[in-house]
C-alpha positions in Angstrom: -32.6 87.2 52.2 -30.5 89.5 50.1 -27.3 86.6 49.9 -30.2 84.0 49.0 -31.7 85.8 46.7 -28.1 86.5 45.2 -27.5 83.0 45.5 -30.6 81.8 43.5 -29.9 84.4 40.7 -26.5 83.4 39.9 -27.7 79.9 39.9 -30.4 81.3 37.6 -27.7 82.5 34.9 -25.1 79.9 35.7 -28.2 77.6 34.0 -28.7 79.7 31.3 -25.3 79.8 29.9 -25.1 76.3 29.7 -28.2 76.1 28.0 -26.8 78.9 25.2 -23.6 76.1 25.6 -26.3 73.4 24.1 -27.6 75.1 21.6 -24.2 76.1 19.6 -23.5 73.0 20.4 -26.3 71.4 18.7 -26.1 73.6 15.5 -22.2 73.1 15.1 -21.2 70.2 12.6 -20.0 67.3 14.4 -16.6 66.8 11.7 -14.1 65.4 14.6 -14.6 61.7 13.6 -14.9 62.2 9.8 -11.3 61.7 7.8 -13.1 63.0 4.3 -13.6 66.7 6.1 -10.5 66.3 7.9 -7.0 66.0 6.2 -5.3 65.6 9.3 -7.2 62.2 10.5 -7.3 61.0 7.0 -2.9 61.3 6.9 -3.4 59.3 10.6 -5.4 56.8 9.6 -6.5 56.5 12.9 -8.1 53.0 13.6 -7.3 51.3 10.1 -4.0 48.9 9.0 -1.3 50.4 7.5 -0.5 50.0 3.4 2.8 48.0 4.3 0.6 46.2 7.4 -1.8 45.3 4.5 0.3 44.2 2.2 2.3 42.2 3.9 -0.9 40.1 5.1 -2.0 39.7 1.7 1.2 38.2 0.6 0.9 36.0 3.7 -2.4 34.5 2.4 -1.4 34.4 -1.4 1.7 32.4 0.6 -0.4 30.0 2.5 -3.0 29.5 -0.5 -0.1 29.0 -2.8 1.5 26.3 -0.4 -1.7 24.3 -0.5 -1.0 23.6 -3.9 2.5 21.2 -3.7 4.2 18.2 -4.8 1.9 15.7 -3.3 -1.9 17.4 -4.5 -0.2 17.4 -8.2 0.5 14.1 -7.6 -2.5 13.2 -6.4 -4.2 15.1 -9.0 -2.8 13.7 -11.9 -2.7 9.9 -10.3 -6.2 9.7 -9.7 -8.0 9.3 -12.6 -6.2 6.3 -13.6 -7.0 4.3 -10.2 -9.4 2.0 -9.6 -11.8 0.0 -7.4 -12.0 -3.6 -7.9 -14.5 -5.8 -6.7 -14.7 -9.6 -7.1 -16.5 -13.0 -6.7 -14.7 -16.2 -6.4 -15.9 -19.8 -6.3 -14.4 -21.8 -3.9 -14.2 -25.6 -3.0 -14.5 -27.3 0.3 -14.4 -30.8 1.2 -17.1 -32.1 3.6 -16.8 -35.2 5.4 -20.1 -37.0 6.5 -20.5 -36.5 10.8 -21.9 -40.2 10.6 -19.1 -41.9 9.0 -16.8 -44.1 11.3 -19.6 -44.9 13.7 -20.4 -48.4 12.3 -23.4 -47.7 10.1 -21.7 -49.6 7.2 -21.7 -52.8 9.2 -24.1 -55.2 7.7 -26.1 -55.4 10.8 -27.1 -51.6 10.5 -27.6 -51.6 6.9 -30.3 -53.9 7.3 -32.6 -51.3 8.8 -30.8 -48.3 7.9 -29.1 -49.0 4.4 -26.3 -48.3 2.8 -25.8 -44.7 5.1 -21.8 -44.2 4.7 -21.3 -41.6 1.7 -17.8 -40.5 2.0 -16.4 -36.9 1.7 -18.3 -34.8 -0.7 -17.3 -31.0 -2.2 -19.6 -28.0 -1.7 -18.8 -24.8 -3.7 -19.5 -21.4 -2.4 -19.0 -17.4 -3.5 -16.8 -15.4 -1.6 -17.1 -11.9 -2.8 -14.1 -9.2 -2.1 -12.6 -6.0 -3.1 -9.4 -4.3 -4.1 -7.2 -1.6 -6.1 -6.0 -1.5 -9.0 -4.7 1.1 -11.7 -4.4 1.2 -15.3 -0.9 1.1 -17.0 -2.0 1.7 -21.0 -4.8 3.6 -22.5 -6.3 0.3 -23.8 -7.4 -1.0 -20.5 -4.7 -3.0 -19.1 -5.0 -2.7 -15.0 -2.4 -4.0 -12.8 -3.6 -5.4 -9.0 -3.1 -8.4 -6.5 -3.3 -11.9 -7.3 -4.6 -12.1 -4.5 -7.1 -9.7 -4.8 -8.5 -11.2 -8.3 -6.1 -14.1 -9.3 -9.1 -16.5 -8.2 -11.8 -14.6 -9.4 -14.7 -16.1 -11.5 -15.6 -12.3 -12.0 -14.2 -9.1 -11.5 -15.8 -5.4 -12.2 -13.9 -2.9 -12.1 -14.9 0.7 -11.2 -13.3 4.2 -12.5 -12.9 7.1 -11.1 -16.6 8.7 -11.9 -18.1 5.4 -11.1 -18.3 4.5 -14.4 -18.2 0.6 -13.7 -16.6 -2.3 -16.6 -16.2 -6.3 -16.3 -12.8 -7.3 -16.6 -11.0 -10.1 -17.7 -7.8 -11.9 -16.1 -5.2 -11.8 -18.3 -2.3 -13.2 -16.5 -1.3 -13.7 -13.1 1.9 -14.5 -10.7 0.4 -16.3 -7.4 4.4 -16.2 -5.9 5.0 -12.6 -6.9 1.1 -11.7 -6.1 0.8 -9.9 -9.2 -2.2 -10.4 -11.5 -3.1 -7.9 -15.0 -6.2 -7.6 -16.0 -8.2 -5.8 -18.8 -11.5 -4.2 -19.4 -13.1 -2.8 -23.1 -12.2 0.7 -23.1 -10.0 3.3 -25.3 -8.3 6.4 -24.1 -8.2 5.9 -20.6 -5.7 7.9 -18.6 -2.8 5.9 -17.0 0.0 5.9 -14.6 3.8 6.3 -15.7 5.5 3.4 -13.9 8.4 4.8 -12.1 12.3 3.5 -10.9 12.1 1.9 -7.4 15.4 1.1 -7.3 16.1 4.8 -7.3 14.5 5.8 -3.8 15.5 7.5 -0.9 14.6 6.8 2.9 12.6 9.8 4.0 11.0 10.5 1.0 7.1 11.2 0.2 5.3 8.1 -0.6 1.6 8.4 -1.8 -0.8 5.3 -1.1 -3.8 5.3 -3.2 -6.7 2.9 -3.5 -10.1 1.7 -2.4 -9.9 0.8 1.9 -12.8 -0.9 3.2 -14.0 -0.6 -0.2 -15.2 3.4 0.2 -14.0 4.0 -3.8 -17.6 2.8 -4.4 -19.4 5.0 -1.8 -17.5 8.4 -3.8 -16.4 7.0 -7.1 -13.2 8.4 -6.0 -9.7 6.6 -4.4 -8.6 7.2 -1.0 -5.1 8.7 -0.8 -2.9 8.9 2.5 0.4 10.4 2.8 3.3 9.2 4.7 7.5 8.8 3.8 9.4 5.4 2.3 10.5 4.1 5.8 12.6 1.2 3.9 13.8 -0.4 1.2 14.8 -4.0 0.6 12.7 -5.5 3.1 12.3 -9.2 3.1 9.0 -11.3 4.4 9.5 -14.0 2.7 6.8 -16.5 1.9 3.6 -16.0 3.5 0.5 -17.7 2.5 2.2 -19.2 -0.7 3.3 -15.2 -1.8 6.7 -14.8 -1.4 7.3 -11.0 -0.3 10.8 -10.1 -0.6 12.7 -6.8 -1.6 9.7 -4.9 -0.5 9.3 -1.1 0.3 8.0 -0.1 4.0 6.1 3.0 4.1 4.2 4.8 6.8 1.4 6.0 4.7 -1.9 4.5 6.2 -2.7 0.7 4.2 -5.8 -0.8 4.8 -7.5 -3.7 4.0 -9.0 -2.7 0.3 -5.7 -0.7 -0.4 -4.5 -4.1 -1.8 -3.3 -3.8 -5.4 -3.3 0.2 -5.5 -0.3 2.0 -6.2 2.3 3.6 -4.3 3.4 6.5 -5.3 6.4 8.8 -5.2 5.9 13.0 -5.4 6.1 13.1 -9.3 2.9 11.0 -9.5 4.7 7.8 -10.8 4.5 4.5 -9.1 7.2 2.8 -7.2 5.2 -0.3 -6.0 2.1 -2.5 -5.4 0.6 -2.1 -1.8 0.1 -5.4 -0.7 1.1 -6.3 2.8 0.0 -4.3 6.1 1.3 -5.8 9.7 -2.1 -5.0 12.2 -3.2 -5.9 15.3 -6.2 -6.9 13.7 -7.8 -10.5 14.0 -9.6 -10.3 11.4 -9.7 -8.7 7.4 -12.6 -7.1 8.6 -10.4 -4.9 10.8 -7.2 -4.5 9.5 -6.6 -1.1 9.6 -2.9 0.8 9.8 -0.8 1.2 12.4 1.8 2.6 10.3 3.9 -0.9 8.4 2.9 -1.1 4.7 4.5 -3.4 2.4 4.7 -2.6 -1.2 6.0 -4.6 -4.1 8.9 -3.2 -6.3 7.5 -1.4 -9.3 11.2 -2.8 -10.8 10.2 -6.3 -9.7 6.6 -6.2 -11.4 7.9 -4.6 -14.7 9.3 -7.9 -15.4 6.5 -10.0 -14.5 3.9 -7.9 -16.8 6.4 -8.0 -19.9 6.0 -11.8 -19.7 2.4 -11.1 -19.4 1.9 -9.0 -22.0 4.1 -10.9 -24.1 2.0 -14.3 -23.4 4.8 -15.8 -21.4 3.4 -17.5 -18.1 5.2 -17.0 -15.1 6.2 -20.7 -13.8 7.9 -21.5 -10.1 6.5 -24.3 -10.1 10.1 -25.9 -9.1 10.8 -29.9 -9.2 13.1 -31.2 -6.6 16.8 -29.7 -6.1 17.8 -32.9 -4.7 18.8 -31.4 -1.0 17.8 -30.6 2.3 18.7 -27.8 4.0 18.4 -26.0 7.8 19.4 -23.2 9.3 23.5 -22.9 9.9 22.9 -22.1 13.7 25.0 -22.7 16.4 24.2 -26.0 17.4 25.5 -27.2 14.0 28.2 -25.4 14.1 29.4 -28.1 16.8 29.5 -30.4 14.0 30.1 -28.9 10.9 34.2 -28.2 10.4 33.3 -24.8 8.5 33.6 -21.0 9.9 30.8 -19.4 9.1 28.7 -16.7 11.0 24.9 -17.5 8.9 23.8 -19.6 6.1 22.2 -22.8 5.4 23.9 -26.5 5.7 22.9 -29.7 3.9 22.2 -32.0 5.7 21.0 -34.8 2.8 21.0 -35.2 -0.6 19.1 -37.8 -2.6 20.9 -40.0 -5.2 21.1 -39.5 -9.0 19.5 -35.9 -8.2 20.5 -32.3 -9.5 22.2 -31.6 -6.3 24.4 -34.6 -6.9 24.8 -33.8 -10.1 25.8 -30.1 -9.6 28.3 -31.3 -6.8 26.6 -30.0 -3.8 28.0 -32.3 -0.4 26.6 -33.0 2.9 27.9 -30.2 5.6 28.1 -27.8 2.6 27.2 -23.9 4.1 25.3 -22.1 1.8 25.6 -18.6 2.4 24.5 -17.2 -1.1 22.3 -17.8 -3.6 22.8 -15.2 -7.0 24.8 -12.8 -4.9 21.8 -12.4 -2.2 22.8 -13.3 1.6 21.5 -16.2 2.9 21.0 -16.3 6.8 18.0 -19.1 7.6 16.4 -21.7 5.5 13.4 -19.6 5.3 16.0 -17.2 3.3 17.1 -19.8 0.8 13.2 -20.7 0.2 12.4 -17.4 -0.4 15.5 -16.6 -2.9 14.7 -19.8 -4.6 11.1 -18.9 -4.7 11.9 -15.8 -6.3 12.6 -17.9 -9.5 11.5 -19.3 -12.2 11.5 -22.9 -13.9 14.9 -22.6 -15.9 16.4 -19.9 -14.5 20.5 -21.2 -13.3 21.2 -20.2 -10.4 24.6 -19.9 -8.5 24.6 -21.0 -4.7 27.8 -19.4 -3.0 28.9 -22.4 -0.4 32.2 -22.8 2.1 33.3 -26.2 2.8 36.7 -26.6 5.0 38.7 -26.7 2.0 37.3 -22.8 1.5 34.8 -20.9 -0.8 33.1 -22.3 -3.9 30.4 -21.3 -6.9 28.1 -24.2 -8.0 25.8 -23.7 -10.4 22.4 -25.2 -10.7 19.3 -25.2 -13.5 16.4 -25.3 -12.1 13.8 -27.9 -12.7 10.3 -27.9 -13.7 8.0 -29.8 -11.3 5.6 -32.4 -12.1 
């Protein structure tokens, strides 16, 4: 009893200290987790970033925010205003022949019951309505596109950036170089600084801007992709009666609608007319990108609109040269005595024509035409194409007795 009893009385005070451990405890200011009442933790910083730590990731930030704002968004910035969305209507003609004709209801026999039934081919006229780019080259109104986007049109409205929306008026147009201007009734519009396409390099930024699938009228606002000039010089050549040649390739997405926007380089100035896309597409309604844009030389249109504006029309409509031509390949080459790698031969010329004239021969190789290399007969057409009525024009040709210039004005067709 007397060890128990020890036992339980030690326990006894063993329970009381701890209870006198509580209550100093509770009464003593709990300052181990506060830097204000403790210098010591407050030089530690425990738990918080360091000044350098926090610095440096505020200068990251300012570095990230700043590099949002490059080249290509003041570019973009200061292009778009001046680009527009261009929608049209055009008329067009189609000949319909009678189903009924050449089953023998004009013979006399039928007409005697069912009359005089043959009526011959007749024309029906119906709207086709489209859309396009464009963008305005003077604060007067002056908008450069397609012609094939509004070189048919019977009317054209044109919408600005805001949505603000104007008819417009074809001044001029270039169905071979598929350039058309046209003009609306405004003052002080802003406008795009046409650029130097011959002064490009491969690799650089190219900006695409316009109106795909015709989305410019769902935000009153152009689409822009980016992308780089993947090459220069590129010729097409005729396609669809527009002879593509000397264009610039570019990566940056081109959709159907982008037609007639511009392309432009990383100071905001244009470099070309986006007009051709290659797709896998069927149909217009789904010609999206897969990466090949075409884009005509802003060099090559600068020409064309200062005969525009100047009230000159732009005429290739050509008359006869006189020749034929193929393709030099190498099954002529077995009978043609004349060393040459590509090019075109004659094979006929007409009598008392301009190629008889200018001294062109049968079996003559052209392999130039104003300096520019010749290697098919879809070549040739395209140079010539390229044009216009009364331009003279020097074709570079070999003959066995060697290299010769001839010289050739060329004619206005009927």
């Amino acid at each position: 009893m007397y060890l128990f009893d020890r036992k339980i009385k030690s326990f006894e005070r063993m329970i009381l200290a701890s209870q006198l451990l509580a209550l100093v405890a509770l009464f003593t200011p709990l300052n181990s987790c506060s830097t204000k009442d403790n210098p010591q933790l407050d030089k530690a910083k425990i738990y918080t970033v360091s000044d350098a730590r926090a610095s440096e990731r505020d200068s990251s930030d300012d570095g990230v925010t700043s590099s949002r704002r490059n080249a290509i968004t003041r570019a973009v910035a200061k292009a778009s205003p001046a680009v527009v969305g261009i929608n049209v209507t055009e008329i067009r003609e189609q000949r319909v022949y009678d189903p009924f004709d050449g089953f023998g209801f004009d013979d006399p026999f039928f007409r005697q019951f069912f009359g005089n039934q043959r009526r011959g081919p007749t024309t029906q006229k119906y709207k086709v309505e489209g859309l396009g780019s464009g963008f305005i080259i003077s604060p007067d109104g002056y908008i450069l596109t397609n012609d094939h986007v509004a070189g048919n049109a019977s009317k054209i409205i044109v919408t600005t950036t805001g949505g603000k929306q104007f008819d417009a008026k074809l001044i001029a147009t270039d169905p071979v170089g598929d350039v058309a201007l046209v003009k609306i009734d405004a003052e002080d519009l802003p406008y795009l600084k046409l650029g130097n396409s011959e002064d490009l390099a491969i690799g650089e930024w190219a900006i695409a801007m316009g109106n795909p699938f015709g989305l410019f009228r769902t935000n009153d606002k152009p689409t822009v992709t980016v992308g780089v000039i993947s090459n220069t010089g590129v010729n097409l050549g005729l396609e669809q009666g527009k002879n593509y040649r000397g264009m610039i390739q570019t990566d940056a997405a081109i959709s159907s609608g982008n037609s007639g926007g511009p392309l432009l380089n990383a100071n905001g100035e244009v470099i070309g007319i986006n007009a051709v896309i290659r797709s896998t597409a069927q149909s217009y309604e789904g010609a999206g990108s897969i990466g090949l844009g075409f884009a005509i030389p802003i060099n090559k249109v600068k020409t064309i609109v200062e005969d525009f504006r100047s009230g000159k029309k732009v005429n290739r409509n050509f008359g006869s040269l006189g020749f034929i031509w193929q393709t030099f390949d190498a099954e002529m080459k077995q009978y043609v005595n004349v060393q040459a790698d590509e090019g075109c031969v004659i094979t006929n010329i007409y009598r008392n024509s301009l190629a008889t004239e200018a001294g062109l021969q049968v079996g003559d190789v052209i392999i130039a035409l104003d300096g520019e290399h010749v290697r098919s007969q879809e070549d040739l057409s395209s140079i010539i194409a390229d044009r216009k009525v009364g331009d003279i024009v020097t074709f570079t040709v070999l003959r066995s007795e060697g290299k010769m210039q001839i010289k050739m004005k060329l004619p206005q067709g009927k």
